[in-house]
N, C-alpha and C positions, 0 to 999 in steps of 0.2 A: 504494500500500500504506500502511495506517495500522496502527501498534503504539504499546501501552505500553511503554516504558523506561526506563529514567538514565542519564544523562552518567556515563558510566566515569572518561573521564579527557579534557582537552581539552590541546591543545600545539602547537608548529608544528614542520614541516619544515626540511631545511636551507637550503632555497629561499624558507623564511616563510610559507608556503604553511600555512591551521589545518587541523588534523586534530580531529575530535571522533570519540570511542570512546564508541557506545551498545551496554548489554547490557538486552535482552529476554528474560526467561523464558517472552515468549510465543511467538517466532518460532522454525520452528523450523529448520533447517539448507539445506532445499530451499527456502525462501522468500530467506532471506540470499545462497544463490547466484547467486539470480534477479536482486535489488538488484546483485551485486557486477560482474557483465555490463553493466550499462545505465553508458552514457558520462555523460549529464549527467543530475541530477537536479533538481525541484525540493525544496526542503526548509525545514519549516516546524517549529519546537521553540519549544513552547508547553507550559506547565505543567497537568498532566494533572487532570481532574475528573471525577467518577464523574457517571455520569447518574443523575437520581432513580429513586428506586424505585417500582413497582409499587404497593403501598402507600400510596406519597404520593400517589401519580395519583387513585385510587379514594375515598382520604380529598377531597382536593377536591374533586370530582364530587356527592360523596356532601352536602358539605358546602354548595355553589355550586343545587344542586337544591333545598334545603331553604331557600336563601334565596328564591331565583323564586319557590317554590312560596309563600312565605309574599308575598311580593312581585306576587303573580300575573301578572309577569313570564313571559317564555322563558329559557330556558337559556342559548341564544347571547349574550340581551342581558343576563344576569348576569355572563356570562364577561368578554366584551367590556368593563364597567364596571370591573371586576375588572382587566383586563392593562392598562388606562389609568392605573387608583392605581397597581398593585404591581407591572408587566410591564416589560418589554425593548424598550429602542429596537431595530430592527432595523438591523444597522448592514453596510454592504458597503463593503471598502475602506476602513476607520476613518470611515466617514460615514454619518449619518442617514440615512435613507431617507423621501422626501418623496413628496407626491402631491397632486394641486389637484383637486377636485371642483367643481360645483356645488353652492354651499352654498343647497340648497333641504331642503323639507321630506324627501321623499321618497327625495333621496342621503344624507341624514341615518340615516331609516330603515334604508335596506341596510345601512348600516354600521353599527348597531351590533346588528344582527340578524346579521351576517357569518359564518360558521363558518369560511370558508375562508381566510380574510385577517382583521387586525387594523386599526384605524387608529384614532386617538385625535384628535380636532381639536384645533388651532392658533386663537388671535386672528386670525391673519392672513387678511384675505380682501381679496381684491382683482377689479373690476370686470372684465369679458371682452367678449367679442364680444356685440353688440347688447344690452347692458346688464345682462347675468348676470352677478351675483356668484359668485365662486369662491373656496372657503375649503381650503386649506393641511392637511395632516393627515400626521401622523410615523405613519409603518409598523412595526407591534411588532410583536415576534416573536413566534410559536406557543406555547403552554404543552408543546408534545411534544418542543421544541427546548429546554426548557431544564436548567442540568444541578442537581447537588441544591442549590445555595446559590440556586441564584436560583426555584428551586419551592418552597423553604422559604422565602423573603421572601412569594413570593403565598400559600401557605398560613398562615402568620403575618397578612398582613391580612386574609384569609378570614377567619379564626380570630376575628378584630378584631371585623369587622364583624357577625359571627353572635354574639359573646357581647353586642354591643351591640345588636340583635333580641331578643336571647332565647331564641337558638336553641342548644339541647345543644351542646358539644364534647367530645371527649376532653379529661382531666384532660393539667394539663403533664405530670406525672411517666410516664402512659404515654405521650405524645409524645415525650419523652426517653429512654424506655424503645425506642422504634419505631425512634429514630434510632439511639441506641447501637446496637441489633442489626444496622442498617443501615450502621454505620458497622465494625463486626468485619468484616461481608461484605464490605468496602471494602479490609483487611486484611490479609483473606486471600488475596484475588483480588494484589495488591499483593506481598505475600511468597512467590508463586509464581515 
């Protein structure tokens, strides 16, 4: 089970044993009893971030299409350029996530044609079985995973790179206007 909530109140027992008191206004009574039956849990409290908005999504898109297209580029391989400058290490276990290819032309190709996976090359290449090079490459994360500080960093160097094209953007102040409205629904969802 995953919910939004706050630390009520944290303390220990007489035994020293901590106690942490979460209130949810989302969960609602037959859920908590469900929690309250299970013997051990695992438990993970990490500082809550809204996922981007709909909006921001479609603004990139809109905006990543217009570069290709000027580009006469694919989409994949605007994206792909894109989550290399502005994107997310994929990280499991507080660690990078790595992968060795064949650093030939045509593994080159898939990757950065990829939709389904990310991968950004490494310097590092190093020699393999019968004298194939193989080149190192860090695994980034998806743009659908990420939440709105880190889709506003890529849409920020979208932003970047299209006014140094030439190509239209929304003015800041409706940008700011987009977010501000995005940030009330953050708000509100919050003071429930």
């Amino acid at each position: 089970m995953k919910f939004v909530g706050r630390i009520k109140d944290i303390g220990r027992t007489l035994d020293g044993k901590l106690t942490v008191t979460i209130e949810s206004p989302r969960m609602d009574a037959g859920e908590a009893t469900g929690i309250s039956h299970m013997d051990r849990l695992d438990v993970e409290i990490k500082r809550h971030r809204e996922k981007r908005s709909l909006d921001a999504n479609a603004y990139y898109w809109k905006l990543a299409s217009a570069v290709a297209d000027a580009l006469h580029v694919s989409k994949p391989y605007i994206h792909n350029c894109l989550l290399r400058k502005y994107g997310q290490i994929e990280v499991i276990d507080g660690q990078g996530v790595y992968i060795v290819l064949p650093d030939t032309e045509s593994a080159q190709k898939s990757v950065d044609e990829a939709q389904t996976y990310h991968l950004k090359p490494t310097s590092q290449v190093k020699p393999g079985k019968g004298g194939i090079m193989y080149r190192t490459y860090m695994m980034l994360k998806g743009s659908s995973e990420y939440d709105t500080k880190e889709m506003s960093h890529l849409i920020d160097g979208l932003v970047s790179e299209c006014k140094e094209m030439g190509i239209e953007t929304i003015p800041p102040e409706e940008l700011e206007r987009m977010m501000a409205a995005y940030g009330k629904k953050i708000e509100k969802r919050t003071d429930k």
